[in-house]
C-alpha positions in Angstrom: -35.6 94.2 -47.2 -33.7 96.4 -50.1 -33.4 100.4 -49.5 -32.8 102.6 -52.1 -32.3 106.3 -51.2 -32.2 109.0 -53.8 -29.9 111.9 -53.1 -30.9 113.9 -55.8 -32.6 113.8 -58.9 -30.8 116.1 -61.7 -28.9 115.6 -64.2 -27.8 117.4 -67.8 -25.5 120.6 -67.1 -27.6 123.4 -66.9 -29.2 121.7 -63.6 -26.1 120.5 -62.2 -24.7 124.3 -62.8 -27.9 125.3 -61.2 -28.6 122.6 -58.7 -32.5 123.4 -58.9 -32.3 119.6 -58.8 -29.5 118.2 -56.5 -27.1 116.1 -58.6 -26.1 113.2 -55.6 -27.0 110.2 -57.1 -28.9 107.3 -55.4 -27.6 104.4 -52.4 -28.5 100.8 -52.7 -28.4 99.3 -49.6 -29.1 95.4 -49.8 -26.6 92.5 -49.0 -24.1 95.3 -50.0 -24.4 98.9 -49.5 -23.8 100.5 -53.2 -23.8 104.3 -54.2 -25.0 104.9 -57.9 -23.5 107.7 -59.4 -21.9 110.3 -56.8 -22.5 113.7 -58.9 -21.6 116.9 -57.3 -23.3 117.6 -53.9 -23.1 113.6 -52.8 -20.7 113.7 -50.1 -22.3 116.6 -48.7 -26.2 115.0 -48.9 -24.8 111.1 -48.3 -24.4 112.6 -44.8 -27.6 115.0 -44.6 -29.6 111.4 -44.8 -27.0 109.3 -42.4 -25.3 107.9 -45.1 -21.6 107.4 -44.2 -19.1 107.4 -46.8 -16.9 105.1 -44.7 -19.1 102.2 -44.7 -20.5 102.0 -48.4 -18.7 98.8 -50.0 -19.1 99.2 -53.6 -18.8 102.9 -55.8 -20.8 102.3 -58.9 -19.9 104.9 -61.6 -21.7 104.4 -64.9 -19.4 106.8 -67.2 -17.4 110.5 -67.3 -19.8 113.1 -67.4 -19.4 115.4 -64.4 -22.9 114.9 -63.5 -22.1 111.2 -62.8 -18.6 110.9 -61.2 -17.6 114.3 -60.0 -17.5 113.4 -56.5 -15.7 110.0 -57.4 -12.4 110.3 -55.5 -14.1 111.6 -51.9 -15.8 108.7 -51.9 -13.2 106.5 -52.5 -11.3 108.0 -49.6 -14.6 108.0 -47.6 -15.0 103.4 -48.2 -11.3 103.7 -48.0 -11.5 105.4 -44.3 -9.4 108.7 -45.4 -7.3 106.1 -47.4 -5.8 104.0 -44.3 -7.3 101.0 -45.1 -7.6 99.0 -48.6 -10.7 98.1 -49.0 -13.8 98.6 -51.1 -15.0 97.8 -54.7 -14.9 100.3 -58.0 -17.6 99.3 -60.9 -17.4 101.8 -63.7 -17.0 102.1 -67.1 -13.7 102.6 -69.0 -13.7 106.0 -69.3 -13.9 106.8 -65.8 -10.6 104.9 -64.4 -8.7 105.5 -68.3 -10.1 109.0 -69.5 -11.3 109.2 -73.0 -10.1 111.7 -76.3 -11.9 114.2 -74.4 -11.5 113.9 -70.1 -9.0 113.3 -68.1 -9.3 110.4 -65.6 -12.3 110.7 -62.9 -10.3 109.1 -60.4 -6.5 109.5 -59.7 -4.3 106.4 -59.2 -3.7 107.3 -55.6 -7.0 106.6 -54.8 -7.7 103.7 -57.3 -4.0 101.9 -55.1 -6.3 102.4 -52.4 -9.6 100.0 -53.3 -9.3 96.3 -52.8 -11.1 95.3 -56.1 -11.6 97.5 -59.3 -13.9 96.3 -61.7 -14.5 97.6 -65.3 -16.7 95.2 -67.0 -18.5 95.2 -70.6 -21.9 94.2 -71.0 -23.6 90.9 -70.2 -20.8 90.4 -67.3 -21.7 89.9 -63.4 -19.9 90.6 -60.5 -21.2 89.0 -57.0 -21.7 91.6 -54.6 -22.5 89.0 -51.2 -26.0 87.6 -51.5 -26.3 89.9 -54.7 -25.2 89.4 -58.5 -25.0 92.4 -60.4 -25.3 92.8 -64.8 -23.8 94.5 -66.6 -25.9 96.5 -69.0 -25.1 98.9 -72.6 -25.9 101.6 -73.6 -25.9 103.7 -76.2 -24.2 107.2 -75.0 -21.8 110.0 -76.2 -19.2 108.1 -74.1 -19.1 104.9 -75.4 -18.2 103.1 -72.5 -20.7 104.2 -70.3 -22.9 101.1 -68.7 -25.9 100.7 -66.5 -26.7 97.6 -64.4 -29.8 95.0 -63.2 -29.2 93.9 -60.0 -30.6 90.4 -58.4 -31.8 90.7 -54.9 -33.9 88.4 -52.7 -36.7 90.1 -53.5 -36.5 90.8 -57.3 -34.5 93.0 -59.6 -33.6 96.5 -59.9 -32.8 98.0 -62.9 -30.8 101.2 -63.5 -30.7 102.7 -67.1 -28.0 106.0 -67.1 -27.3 108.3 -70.0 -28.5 106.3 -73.4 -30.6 107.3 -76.0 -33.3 104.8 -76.8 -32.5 101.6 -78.5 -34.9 98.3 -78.9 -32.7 95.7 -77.0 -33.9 98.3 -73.6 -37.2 96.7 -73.4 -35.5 92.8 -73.3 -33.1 93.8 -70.9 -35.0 95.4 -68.4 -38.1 93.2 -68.7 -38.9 91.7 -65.4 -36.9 94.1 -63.3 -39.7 94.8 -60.0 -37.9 98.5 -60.1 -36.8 100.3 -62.8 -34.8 103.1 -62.2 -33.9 105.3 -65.7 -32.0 108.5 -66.4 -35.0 110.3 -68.5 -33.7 113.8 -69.7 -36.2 115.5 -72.1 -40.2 115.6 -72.2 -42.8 114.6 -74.9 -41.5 116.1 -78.2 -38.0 117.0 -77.4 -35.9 114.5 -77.7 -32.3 114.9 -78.6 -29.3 112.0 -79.2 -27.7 110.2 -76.8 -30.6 110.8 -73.9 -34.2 109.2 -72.9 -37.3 111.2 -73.5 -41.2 110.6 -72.0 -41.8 108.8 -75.8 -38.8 106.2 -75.2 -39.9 105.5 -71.9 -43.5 104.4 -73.3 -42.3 102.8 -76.0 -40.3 100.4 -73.6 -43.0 100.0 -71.3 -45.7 99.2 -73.7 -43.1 96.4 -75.5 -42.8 94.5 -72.2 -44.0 91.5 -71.6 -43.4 91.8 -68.0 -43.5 95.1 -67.1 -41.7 96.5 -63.8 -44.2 97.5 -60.9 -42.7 100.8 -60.4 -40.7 102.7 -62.2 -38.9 105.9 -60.7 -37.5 108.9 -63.5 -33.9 110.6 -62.6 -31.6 112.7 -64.1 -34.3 115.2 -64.8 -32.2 117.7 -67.2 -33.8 121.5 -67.2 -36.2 121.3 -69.8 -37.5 118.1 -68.0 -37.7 120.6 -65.4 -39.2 123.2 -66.7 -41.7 121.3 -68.6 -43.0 119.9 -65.4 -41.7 116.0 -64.7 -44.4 115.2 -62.4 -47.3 115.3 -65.3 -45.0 113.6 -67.5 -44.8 110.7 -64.8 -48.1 110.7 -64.7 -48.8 110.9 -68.7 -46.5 107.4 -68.8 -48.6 105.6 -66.1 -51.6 106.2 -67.8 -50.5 104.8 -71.1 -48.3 101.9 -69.6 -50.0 101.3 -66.6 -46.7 101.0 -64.9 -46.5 103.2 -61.5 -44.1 106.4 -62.4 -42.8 108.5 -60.4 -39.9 111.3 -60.0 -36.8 110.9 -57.8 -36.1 113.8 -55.2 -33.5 114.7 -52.7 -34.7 112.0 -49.7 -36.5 109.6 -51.5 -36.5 106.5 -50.1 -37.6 103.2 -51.5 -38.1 100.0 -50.0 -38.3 96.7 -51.5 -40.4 94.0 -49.6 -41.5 90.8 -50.7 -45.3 91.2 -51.3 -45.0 95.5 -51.5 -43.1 98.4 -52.4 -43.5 101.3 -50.5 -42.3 104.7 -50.4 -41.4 107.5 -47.8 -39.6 111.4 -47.9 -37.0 111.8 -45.1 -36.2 114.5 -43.3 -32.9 115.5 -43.6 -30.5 114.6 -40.3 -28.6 117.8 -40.8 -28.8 121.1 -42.4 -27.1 122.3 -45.4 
């Protein structure tokens, strides 16, 4: 069995200044226990659904953007135990561990001393995470180095897809993932660079030669929002026939062999 719980399901920076949608990114928990992008708020909602910080075993930070790594360094100290003991494995992009022209680094190198492996791969590498292997994928982002991933469980592939704007190679890589998990900003007819819209994700699904059998829109930005997500879901599975549906705060996912079925927890404690 692979869990994948979604602690949010914003993105852009008018939601995350907002938080109409919360911003906490999403935990893979397989052979390895992997958090996915720890925006602001996931420290504080990782423990609303009885995630704790101490016993993740791989951070997984696709690029700079606040939205994506702003709550980095806690949860370094969390898999570190407060910093005590070394252990724990980074993945993330260049940007993140070296800054860019533009940001300072995401994570300082008192807590970077403190992991046992840091990883910051290109595209097409893989890193073993236990009975996993993880990919490396590209993208095509206003940080250059940002990167997204397909990971190979037991019981089939996931696929994540951050920040990118659309380009044709998507529809190769992700082919044959069972779940396809993709950072889709902007509804029909308002696309702008460097971000998914509703048209990219049809276009992608309907070029697939083995299409996923779900797929599951995050990073909702606030025209997304606004424009109502949950019929542009809908307006994708109608034309792709792939099941679509939006991530929320408590979402939980799990992966069996034959099935993959879906549940909304209640939150363990209060905000």
């Amino acid at each position: 069995m692979v869990e994948i719980i979604f602690l949010g399901s914003g993105g852009g920076r008018f939601i995350t200044i907002t938080q109409f949608r919360p911003t906490g990114g999403f935990f893979i928990n397989s052979s390895r226990r992997i958090y996915v992008d720890p925006g602001p708020g996931a420290l504080v909602r990782a423990w609303r659904y009885k995630i704790d910080p101490r016993k993740i075993d791989v951070l997984f930070v696709s690029h700079r953007h606040t939205d994506h790594c702003n709550d980095s360094e806690i949860m370094v100290e969390g898999m570190t135990v407060g910093v005590t003991k070394k252990r724990g494995m980074l993945i993330t992009s260049k940007s993140v561990v070296y800054g860019d022209e533009d940001h300072t680094p995401a994570i300082s190198k008192y807590h970077l001393d403190s992991l046992e492996e840091i990883h910051i791969p290109n595209p097409g590498e893989r890193i073993q995470l236990g009975d996993d292997e993880m990919t490396i994928t590209p993208t095509i982002h206003s940080d250059s180095t940002a990167i997204g991933f397909i990971l190979k469980t037991k019981l089939g592939k996931i696929g994540y897809i951050p920040d990118t704007e659309y380009f044709d190679d998507l529809k190769k890589i992700y082919e044959g993932t069972r779940l396809l998990i993709a950072s889709v900003t902007r509804p029909t007819n308002m696309k702008i660079p460097y971000h998914l819209c509703t048209e990219d994700v049809i276009y992608m699904l309907k070029d697939m030669k083995k299409k996923p059998e779900m797929l599951i829109m995050s990073h909702i930005g606030m025209k997304m929002h606004f424009a109502n997500p949950y019929k542009e879901a809908k307006f994708i599975e109608n034309v792709t026939g792939v099941k679509t549906l939006i991530a929320k705060e408590g979402f939980k996912v799990k992966m069996e062999k034959k099935d993959i079925k879906l549940k909304t927890l209640r939150p363990a404690r209060e905000l």
